[in-house]
ZAMARGU-4260 file (C-alpha; in steps of 0.2 Angstrom, whole numbers, plus 5000, padded with zeros to 4 digits):
<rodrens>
0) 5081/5105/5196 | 5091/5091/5188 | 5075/5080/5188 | 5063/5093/5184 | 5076/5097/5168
5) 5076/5078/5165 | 5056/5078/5165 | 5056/5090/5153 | 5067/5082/5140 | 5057/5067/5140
10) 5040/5075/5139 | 5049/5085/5124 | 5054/5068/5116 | 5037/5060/5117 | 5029/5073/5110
15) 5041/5072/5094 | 5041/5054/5096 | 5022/5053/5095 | 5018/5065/5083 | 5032/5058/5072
20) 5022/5039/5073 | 5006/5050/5071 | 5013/5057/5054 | 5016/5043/5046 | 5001/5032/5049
25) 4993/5046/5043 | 5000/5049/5028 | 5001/5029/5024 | 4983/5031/5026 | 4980/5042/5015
30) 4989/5033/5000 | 4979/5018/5006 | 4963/5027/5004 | 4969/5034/4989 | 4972/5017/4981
35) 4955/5010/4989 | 4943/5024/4981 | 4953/5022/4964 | 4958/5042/4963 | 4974/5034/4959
40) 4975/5017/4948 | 4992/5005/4946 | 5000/5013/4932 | 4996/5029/4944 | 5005/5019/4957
45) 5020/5015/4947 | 5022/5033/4941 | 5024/5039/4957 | 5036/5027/4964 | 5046/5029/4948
50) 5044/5050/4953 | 5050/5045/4972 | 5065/5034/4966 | 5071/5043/4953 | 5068/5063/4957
55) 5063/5064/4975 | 5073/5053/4985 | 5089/5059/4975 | 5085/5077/4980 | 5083/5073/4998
60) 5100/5064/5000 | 5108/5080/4990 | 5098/5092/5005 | 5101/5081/5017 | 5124/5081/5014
65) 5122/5100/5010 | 5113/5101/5027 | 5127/5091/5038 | 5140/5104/5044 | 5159/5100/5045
70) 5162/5109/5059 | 5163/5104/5079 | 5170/5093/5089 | 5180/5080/5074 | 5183/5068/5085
75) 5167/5064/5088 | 5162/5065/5071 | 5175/5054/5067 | 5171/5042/5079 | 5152/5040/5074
80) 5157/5038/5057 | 5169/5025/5058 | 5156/5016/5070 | 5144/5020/5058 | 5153/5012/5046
85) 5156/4996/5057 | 5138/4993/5057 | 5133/4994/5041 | 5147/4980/5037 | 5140/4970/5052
90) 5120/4973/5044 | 5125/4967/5028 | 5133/4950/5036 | 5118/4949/5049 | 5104/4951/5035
95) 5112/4936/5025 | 5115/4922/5040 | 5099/4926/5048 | 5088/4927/5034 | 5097/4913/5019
100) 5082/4899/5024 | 5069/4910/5017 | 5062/4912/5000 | 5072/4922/4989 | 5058/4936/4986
105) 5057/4940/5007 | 5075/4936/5009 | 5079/4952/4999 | 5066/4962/5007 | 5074/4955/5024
110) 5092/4958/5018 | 5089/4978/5011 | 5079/4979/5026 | 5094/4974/5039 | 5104/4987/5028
115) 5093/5001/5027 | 5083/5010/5042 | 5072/5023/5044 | 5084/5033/5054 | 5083/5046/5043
120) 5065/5054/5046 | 5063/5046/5062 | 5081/5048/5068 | 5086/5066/5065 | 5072/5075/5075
125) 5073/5061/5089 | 5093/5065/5091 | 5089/5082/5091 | 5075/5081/5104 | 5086/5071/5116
130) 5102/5080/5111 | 5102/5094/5103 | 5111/5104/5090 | 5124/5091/5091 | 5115/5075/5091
135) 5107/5080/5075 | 5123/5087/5067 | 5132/5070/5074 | 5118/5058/5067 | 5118/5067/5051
140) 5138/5061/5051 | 5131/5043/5054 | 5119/5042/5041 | 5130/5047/5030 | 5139/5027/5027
145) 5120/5020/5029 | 5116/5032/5014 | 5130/5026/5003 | 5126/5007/5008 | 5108/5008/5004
150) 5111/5012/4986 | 5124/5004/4982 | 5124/4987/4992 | 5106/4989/4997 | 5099/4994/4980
155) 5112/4978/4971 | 5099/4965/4983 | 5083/4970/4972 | 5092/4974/4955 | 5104/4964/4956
160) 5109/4950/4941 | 5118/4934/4937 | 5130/4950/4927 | 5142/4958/4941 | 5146/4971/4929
165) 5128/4976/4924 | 5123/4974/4943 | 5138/4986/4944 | 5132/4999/4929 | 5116/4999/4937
170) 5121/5005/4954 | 5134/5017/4952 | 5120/5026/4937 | 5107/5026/4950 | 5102/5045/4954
175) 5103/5043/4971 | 5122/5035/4970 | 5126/5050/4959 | 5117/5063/4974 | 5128/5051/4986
180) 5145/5056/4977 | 5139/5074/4974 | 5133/5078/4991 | 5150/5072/4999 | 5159/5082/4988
185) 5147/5099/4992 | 5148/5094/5013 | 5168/5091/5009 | 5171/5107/5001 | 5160/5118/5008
190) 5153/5123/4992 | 5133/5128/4989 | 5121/5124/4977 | 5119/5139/4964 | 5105/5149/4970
195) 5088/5143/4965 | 5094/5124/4963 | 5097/5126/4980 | 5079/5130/4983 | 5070/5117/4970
200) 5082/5102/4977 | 5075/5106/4993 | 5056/5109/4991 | 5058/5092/4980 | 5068/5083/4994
205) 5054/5090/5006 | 5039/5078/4998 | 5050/5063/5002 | 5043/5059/5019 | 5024/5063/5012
210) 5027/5053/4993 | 5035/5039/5000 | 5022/5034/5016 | 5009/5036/5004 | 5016/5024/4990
215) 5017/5013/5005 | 4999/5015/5009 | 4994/5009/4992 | 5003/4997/4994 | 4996/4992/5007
220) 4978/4994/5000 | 4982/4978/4990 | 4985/4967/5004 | 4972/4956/5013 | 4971/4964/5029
225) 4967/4945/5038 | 4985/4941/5030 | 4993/4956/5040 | 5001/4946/5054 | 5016/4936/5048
230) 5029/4926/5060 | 5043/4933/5048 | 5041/4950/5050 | 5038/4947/5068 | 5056/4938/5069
235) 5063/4953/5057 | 5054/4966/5068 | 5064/4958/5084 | 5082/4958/5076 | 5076/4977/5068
240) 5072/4984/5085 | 5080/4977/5099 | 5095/4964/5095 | 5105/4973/5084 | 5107/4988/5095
245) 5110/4977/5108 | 5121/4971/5098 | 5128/4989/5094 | 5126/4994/5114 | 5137/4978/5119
250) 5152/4986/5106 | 5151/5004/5110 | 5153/5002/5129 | 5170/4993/5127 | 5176/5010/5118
255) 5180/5027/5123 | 5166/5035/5116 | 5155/5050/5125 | 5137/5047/5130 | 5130/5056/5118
260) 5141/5047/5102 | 5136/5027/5113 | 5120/5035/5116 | 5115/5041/5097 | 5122/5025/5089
265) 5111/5014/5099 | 5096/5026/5095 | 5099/5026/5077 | 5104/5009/5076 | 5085/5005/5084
270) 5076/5013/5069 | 5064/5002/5060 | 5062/4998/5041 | 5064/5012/5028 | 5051/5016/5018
275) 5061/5010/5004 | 5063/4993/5009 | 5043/4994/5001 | 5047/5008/4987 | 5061/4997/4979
280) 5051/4981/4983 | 5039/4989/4972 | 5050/4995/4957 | 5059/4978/4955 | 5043/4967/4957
285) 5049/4959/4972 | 5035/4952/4986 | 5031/4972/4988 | 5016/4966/4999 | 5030/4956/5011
290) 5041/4971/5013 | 5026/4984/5016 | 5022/4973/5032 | 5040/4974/5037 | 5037/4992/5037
295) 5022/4996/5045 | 5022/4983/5056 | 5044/4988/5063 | 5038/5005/5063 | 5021/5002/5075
300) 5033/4992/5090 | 5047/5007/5088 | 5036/5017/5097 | 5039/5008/5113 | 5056/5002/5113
305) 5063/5019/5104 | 5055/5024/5122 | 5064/5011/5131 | 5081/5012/5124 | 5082/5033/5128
310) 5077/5028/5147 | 5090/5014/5147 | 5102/5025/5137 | 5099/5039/5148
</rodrens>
């Protein structure tokens, strides 16, 4: 019975896996097409990204805090969090040593996309699919530090200035900062959104997933195809996917942790680039071409060694 439950699970998990991969080329295809039949133009292009940035994205952090419960086991939830936490600290350090020899243009995109993963989309319905109802509350909990770093330390590498305090002014102003604070204080307290914003933040936050692939797929439609392959990305994709939640892995077995807290910090640790390593790339002029192959390319390989980390882990 154990292994016929166990078959079960992982059929469940490649299905969402899959259709999850299948989603997202889809939709980066039809931004690409959409680019390549000129329906939509580059100040389109540029109005759309300014939409995800500024409107979108912010309502999706706000659904997504309102959405992660307070209850449960807290030591768990502590226990993520702080681990959480540790990693993010260790990413930032890790971006900057491995990645300080190149260009300064791929070196942000590099740094931000050490920092920031796409564990968000790709990471809540896998936790869930291999852990259920907890694993998802419990990643929830871990994204929450990776949230808070990837607009304020991750959003200072492509706006950042020789002014600290303007660098500073421009992060903590940013609308997704200001979703940051506002959705900690909502999950904290407990307290809703009035009835109706509730309902417009999340059918907002809901295009994210869609608005953001497709601003990657035009983005995309501006590259040449034979310049796809890159050594860089190659290296980035190997650190991305496989050494840092080794990395993670080698830490959380010398702790008390429960399988299921090792198990999703490993997981969530192994998600590729986010979709906004390419988005901010875009906004702030910064080799968006460079950082769209980081994306695409980190989130093709995640489809084997997601798999091969849950059979390892498991």
């Amino acid at each position: 019975m154990s292994s016929i439950k166990t078959q079960t699970l992982y059929s469940k998990f490649m299905i969402t896996l899959l259709t999850l991969q299948l989603t997202i080329f889809l939709l980066v295809a039809v931004g690409f097409l959409m680019k390549k039949i000129h329906i939509i133009g580059p100040q389109g292009q540029k109005n759309i990204n300014d939409l995800v940035i500024y409107l979108i994205l912010p309502c999706n952090i706000l659904h997504a805090f309102t959405q992660s419960a307070a209850d449960g086991r807290l030591m768990n939830y502590l226990a993520i969090l702080f681990i959480s936490i540790g990693i993010q600290v260790f990413c930032v350090i890790y971006g900057k040593v491995m990645f300080r020899r190149e260009a300064e243009g791929r070196y942000k995109c590099l740094q931000y996309g050490t920092i920031c993963s796409n564990a968000g989309f790709l990471g809540n319905p896998i936790a869930e699919g291999i852990y259920g109802a907890e694993g998802l509350v419990l990643a929830s909990v871990y994204l929450i530090p990776q949230r808070i770093m990837m607009w304020s330390s991750g959003l200072a590498v492509f706006s950042g200035t020789s002014d600290k305090k303007q660098t500073l002014k421009k992060v903590v102003t940013h609308p997704c900062i200001l979703a940051c604070v506002l959705g900690i204080i909502l999950m904290v307290t407990g307290l809703p959104l009035p009835i109706g914003i509730d309902g417009a933040v999340t059918a907002i936050g809901n295009c994210n997933t869609a608005m953001s692939m497709m601003v990657i797929g035009m983005i995309l439609a501006d590259i040449n195809l034979r310049d796809f392959w890159d050594w860089i990305v190659v290296k980035y994709t190997v650190h991305r996917l496989v050494i840092i939640p080794a990395v993670v892995y080698l830490v959380c077995r010398m702790l008390p942790l429960s399988k299921t807290v090792l198990g999703l910090c490993v997981l969530l640790a192994a998600m590729p680039a986010g979709a906004t390593t390419s988005i901010l790339a875009e906004k702030y002029q910064v080799d968006s071409p460079f950082a769209t192959k980081m994306v695409i390319f980190s989130t093709l390989l995640s489809l084997p060694t997601i798999c091969l980390w849950s059979i390892f882990l498991q």
